[in-house]
C-alpha positions as CSV (number, residue, x, y, z in Angstrom):
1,X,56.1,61.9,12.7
2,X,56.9,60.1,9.2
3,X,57.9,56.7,10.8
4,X,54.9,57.0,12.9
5,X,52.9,57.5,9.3
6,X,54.2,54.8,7.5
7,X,54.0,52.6,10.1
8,X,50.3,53.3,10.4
9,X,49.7,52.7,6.5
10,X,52.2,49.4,6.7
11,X,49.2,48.2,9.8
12,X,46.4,49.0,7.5
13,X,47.7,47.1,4.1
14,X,48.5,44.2,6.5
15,X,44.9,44.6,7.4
16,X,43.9,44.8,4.0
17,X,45.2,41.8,3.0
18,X,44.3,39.7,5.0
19,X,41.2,40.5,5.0
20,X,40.8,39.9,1.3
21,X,43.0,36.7,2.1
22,X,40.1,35.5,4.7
23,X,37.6,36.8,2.0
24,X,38.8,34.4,-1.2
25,X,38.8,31.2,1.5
26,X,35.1,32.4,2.4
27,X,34.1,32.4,-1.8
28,X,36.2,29.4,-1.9
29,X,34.0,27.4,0.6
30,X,31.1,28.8,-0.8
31,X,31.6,27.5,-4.5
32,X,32.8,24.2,-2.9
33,X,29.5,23.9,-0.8
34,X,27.5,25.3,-4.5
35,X,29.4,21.9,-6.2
36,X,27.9,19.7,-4.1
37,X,24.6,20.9,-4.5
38,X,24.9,21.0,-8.2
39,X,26.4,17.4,-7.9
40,X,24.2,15.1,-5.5
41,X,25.3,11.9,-4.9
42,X,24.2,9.3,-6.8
43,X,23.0,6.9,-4.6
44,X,20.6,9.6,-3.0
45,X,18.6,10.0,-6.3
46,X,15.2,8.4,-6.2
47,X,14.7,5.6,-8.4
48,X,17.8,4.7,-9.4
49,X,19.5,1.7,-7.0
50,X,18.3,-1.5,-5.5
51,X,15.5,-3.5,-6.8
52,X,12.3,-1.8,-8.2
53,X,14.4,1.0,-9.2
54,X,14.7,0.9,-5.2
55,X,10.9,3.2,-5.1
56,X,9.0,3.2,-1.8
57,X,5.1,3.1,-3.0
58,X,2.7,6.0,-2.0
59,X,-0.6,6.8,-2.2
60,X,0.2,9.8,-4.5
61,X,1.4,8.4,-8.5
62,X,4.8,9.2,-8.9
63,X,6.5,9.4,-12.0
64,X,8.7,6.0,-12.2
65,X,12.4,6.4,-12.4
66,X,12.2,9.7,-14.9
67,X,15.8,9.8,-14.8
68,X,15.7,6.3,-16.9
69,X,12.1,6.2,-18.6
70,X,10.6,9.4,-19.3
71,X,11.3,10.7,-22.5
72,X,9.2,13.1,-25.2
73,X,8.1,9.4,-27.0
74,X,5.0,7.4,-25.7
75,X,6.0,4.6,-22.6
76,X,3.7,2.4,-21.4
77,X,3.0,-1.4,-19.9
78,X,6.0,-1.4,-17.4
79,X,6.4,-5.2,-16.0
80,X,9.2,-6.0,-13.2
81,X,10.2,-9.6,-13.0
82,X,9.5,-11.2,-9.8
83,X,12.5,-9.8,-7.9
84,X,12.5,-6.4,-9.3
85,X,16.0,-6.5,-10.9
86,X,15.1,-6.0,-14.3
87,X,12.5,-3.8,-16.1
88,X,10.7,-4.2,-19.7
89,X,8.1,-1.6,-21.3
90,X,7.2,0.1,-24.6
91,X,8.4,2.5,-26.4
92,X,5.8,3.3,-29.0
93,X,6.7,5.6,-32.0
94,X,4.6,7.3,-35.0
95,X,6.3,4.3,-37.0
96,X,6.7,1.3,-34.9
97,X,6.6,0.0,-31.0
98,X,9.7,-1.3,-29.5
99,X,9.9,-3.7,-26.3
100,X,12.8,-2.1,-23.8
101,X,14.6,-3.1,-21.0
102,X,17.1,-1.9,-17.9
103,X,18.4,-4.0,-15.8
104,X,20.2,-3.9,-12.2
105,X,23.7,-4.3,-12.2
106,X,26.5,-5.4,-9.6
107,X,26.5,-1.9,-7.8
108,X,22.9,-1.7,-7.7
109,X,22.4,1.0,-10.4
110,X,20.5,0.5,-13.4
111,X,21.8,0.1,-17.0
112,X,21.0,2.5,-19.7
113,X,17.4,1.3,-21.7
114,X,17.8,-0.7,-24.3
115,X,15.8,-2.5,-27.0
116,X,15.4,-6.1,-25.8
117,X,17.1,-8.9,-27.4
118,X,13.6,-10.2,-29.2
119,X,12.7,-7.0,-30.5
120,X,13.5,-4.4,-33.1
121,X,12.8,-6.0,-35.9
122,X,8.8,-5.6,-36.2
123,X,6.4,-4.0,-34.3
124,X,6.1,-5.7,-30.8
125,X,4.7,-4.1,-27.5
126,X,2.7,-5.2,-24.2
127,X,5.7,-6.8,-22.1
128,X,4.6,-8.8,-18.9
129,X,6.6,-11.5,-17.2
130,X,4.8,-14.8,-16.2
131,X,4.2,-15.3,-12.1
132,X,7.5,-17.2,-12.1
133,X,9.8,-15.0,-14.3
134,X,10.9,-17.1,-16.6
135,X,8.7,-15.9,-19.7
136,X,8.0,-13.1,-20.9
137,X,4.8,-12.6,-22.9
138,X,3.9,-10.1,-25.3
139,X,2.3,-8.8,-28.7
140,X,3.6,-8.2,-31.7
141,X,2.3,-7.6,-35.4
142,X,5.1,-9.3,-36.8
143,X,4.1,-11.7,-39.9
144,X,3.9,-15.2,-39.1
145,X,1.3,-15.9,-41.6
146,X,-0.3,-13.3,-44.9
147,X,-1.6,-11.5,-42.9
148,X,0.2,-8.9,-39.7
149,X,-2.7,-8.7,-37.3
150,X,-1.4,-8.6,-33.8
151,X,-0.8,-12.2,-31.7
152,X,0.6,-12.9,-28.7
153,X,3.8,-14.3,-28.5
154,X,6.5,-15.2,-25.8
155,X,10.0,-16.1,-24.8
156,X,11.5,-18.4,-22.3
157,X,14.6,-17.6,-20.3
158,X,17.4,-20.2,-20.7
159,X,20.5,-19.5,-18.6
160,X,20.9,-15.6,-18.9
161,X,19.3,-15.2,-22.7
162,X,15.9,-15.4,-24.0
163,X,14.7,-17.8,-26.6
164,X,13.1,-16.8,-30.3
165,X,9.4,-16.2,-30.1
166,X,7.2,-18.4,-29.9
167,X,3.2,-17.7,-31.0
168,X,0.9,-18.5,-28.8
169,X,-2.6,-20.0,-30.5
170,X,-5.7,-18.5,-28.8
171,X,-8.0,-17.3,-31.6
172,X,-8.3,-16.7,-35.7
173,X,-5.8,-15.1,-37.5
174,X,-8.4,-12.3,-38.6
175,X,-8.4,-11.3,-34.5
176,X,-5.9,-8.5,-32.8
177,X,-5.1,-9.8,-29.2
178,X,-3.6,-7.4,-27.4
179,X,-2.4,-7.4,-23.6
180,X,-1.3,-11.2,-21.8
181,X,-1.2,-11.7,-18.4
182,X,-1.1,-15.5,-16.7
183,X,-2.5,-16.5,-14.1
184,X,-0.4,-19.2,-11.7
185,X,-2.3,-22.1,-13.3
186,X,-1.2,-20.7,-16.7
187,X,-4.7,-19.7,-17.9
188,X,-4.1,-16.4,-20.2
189,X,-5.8,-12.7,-20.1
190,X,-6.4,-10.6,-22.9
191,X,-8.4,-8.3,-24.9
192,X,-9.4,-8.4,-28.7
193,X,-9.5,-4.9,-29.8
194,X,-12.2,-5.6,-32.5
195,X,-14.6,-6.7,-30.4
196,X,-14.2,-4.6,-27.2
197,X,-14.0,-7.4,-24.8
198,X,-11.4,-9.5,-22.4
199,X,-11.3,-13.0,-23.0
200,X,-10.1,-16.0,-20.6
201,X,-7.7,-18.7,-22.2
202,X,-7.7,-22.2,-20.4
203,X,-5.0,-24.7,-21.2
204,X,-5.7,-28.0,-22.0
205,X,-3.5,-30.7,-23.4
206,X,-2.7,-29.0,-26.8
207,X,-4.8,-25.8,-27.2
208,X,-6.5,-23.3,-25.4
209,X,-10.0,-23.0,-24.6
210,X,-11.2,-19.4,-24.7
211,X,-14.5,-17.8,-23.7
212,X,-15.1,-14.0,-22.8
213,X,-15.4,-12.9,-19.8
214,X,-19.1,-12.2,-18.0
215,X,-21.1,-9.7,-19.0
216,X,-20.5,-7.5,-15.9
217,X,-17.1,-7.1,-17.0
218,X,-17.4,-6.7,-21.0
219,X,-21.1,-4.9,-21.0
220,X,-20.2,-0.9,-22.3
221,X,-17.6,0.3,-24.1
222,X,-14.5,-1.4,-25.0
223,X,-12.2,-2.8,-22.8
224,X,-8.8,-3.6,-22.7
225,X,-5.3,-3.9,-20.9
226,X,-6.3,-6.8,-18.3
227,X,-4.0,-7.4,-15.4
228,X,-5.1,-10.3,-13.7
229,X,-4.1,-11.2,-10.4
230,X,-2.0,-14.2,-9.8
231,X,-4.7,-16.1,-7.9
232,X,-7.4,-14.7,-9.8
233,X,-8.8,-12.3,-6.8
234,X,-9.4,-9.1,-9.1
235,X,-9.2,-7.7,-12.3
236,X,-7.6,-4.4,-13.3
237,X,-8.8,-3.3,-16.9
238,X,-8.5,-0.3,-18.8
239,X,-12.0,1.2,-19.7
240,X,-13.9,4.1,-21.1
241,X,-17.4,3.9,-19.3
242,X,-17.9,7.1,-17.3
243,X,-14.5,8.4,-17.6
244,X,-12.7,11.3,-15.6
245,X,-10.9,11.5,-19.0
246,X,-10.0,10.2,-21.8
247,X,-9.4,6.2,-20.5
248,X,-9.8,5.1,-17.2
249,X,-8.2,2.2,-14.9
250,X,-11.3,-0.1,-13.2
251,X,-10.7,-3.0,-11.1
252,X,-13.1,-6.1,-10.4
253,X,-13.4,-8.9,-7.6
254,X,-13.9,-12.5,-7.6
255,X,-15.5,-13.2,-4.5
256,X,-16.6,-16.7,-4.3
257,X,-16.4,-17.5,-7.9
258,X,-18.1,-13.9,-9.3
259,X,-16.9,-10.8,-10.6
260,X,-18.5,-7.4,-8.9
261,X,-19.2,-4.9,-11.0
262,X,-16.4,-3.1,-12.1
263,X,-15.2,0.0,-10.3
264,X,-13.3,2.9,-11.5
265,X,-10.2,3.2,-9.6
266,X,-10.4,7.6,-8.8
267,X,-8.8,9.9,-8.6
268,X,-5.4,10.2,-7.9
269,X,-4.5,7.1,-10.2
270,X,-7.0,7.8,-12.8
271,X,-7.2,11.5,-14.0
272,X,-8.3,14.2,-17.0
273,X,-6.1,12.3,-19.3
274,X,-5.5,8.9,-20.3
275,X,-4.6,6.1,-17.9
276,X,-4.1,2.7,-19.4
277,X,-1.6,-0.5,-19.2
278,X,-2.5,-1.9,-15.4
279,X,0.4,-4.3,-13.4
280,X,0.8,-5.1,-10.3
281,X,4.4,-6.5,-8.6
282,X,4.9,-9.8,-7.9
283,X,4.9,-9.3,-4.0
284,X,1.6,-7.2,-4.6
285,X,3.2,-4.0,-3.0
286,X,4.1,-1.8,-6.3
287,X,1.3,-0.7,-8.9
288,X,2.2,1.0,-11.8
289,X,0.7,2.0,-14.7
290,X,0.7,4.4,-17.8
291,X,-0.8,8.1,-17.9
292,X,-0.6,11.0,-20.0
293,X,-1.4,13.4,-17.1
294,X,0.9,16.5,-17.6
295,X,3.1,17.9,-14.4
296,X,3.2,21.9,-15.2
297,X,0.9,23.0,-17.8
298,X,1.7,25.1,-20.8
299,X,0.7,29.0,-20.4
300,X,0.8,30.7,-23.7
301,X,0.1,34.0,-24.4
302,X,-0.3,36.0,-28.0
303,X,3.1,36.3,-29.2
304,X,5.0,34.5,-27.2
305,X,7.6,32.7,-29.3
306,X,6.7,29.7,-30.7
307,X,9.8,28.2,-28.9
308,X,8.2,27.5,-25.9
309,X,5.6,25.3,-27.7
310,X,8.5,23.3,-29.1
311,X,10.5,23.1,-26.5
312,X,7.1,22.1,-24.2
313,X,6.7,19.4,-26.9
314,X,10.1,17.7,-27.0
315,X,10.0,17.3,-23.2
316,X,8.9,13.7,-21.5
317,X,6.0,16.6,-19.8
318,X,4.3,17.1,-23.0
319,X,0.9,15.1,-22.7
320,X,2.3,11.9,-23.9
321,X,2.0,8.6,-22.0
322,X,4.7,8.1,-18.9
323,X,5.1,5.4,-16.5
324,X,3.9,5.8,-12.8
325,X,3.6,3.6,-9.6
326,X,1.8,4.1,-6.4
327,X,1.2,1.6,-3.5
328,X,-1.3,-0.9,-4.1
329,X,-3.4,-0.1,-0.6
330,X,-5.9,1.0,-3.1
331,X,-6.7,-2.7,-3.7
332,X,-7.3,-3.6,-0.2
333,X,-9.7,-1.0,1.1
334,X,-11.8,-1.0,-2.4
335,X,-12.0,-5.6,-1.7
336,X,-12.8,-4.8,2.2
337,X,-15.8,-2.9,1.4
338,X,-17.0,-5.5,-0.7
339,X,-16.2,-8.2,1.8
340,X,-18.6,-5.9,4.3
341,X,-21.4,-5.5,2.3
């Protein structure tokens, strides 16, 4: 009877143990399985290989490669060059605006954003590559002359660097220009803040001839930011004339040789905030532009801790302007109901 007992409590320890044995592999596979969700692989992450930060444009605004741009500081006028491996915008401060830059490297990730080589020094913002991506024009308030009223400026790619800046002449010193972009002729877009309006700036020989746009696109309230097509076919402007919010995006037409009146672009892209800073890709697939649209509001509540507030507030989600893309569809169907009419 007592070798029959211990024989039967000898069976049930064996038991035991190997069920806790089978248990611990069980946790172990678990926790491994946990790991890699915790850890995803790299090169499944949105936004961060191939060119164009490697996006695929929707109709919906997404935020543009968060992982690499969004931060609790202002970002805004985000310009590709033509083959979508490199990637300058502002980064605008309280104190002073900085030009930025990431570029794609050998394994198709992109580098960590830096100040560009031409900036730093003095205030400089707007960023947009010529048609052929060898410039890269922009503003800046840096002095040239006794005054520091903002010009625009550019630098030319030789080999892999960029030259010094160079100003480009379009009007008085006692104007602020504001926001290039070339057409492929080399005529020149952009805005005087002071007076409200986009101007037009024709290269001749030696200067530039500029003249403001038609009335149908400067009659209102101010305008500003132009993107112009390549080709000249439309105009994307930022505007404050019957507004969802704050700013709005609005896009013109020139169909044989006039502009139609200026549309606002809607919702999705525009929104209750601020859209501003309009560009399209060279390819004319990718938009993206700038909005301080927020992703999860703020709830508060009397006596919640104030911590919430500043931790709201030191997030990239905090109201501030961000960088966004959709597809550019938007631009066909608003030209082929024109084209109808």
């Amino acid at each position: 009877m007592k070798v029959h007992l211990l024989l039967n409590l000898t069976t049930k320890l064996i038991n035991v143990n190997k069920l806790k044995a089978l248990l611990f592999i069980i946790s172990l596979a678990l926790l491994g399985c946990k790991s890699e969700e915790q850890v995803p692989n790299a090169s499944q992450e949105p936004g961060t290989r191939g060119a164009f930060f490697g996006v695929v444009p929707t109709d919906q605004p997404q935020l543009l490669a968060p992982e690499l741009l969004a931060s609790p500081v202002v970002e805004y006028n985000g310009t590709f060059s033509p083959d979508g491996t490199e990637f300058y915008y502002t980064t605008d401060t309280p104190s002073s605006a900085y030009i930025t830059f990431t570029k794609m490297q050998s394994d198709s990730t992109w580098s960590t954003p830096k100040i560009a080589a031409f900036s730093g020094e003095f205030s400089d913002y707007d960023p947009l590559f010529s048609p052929d991506g060898n410039r890269i024009y922009f503003s800046s308030s840096r002095p040239e002359s006794d005054n520091q009223n903002s010009k625009v400026w550019y630098v030319e790619r030789k080999d892999s660097l960029w030259s010094e800046p160079v100003r480009v002449v379009l009007t008085g010193e006692e104007e602020n220009e504001y926001y290039s972009s070339l057409t492929n002729d080399g005529s020149i877009y952009f805005n005087i803040w002071s007076k409200g309006d986009i101007y037009k700036a024709i290269k001749t020989d030696s200067i530039y001839q500029v003249e403001a746009l038609p009335e149908i696109i400067n009659s209102g309230r101010d305008k500003g930011d132009p993107f112009i097509a390549p080709n000249e076919e439309y105009l994307i402007y930022r505007g404050y004339d019957d507004t969802l919010g704050r700013g709005d995006l609005y896009i013109s037409f020139n169909i044989d040789g006039t502009w139609t009146k200026p549309e606002n672009l809607g919702e999705p892209i525009n929104s209750s905030s601020h859209e501003m800073c309009p560009w399209v890709s060279h390819d004319g697939k990718l938009f993206v532009f700038a909005s301080g649209r927020v992703q999860e509001k703020l709830n508060t509540s009397a006596l919640d801790s104030i911590q919430k507030v500043h931790e709201k507030s030191t997030s990239y989600d905090n109201g501030r302007l961000n960088l966004y893309y959709t597809s550019t569809d938007f631009i066909r169907r608003m030209k082929e109901k024109h084209l109808k009419q």
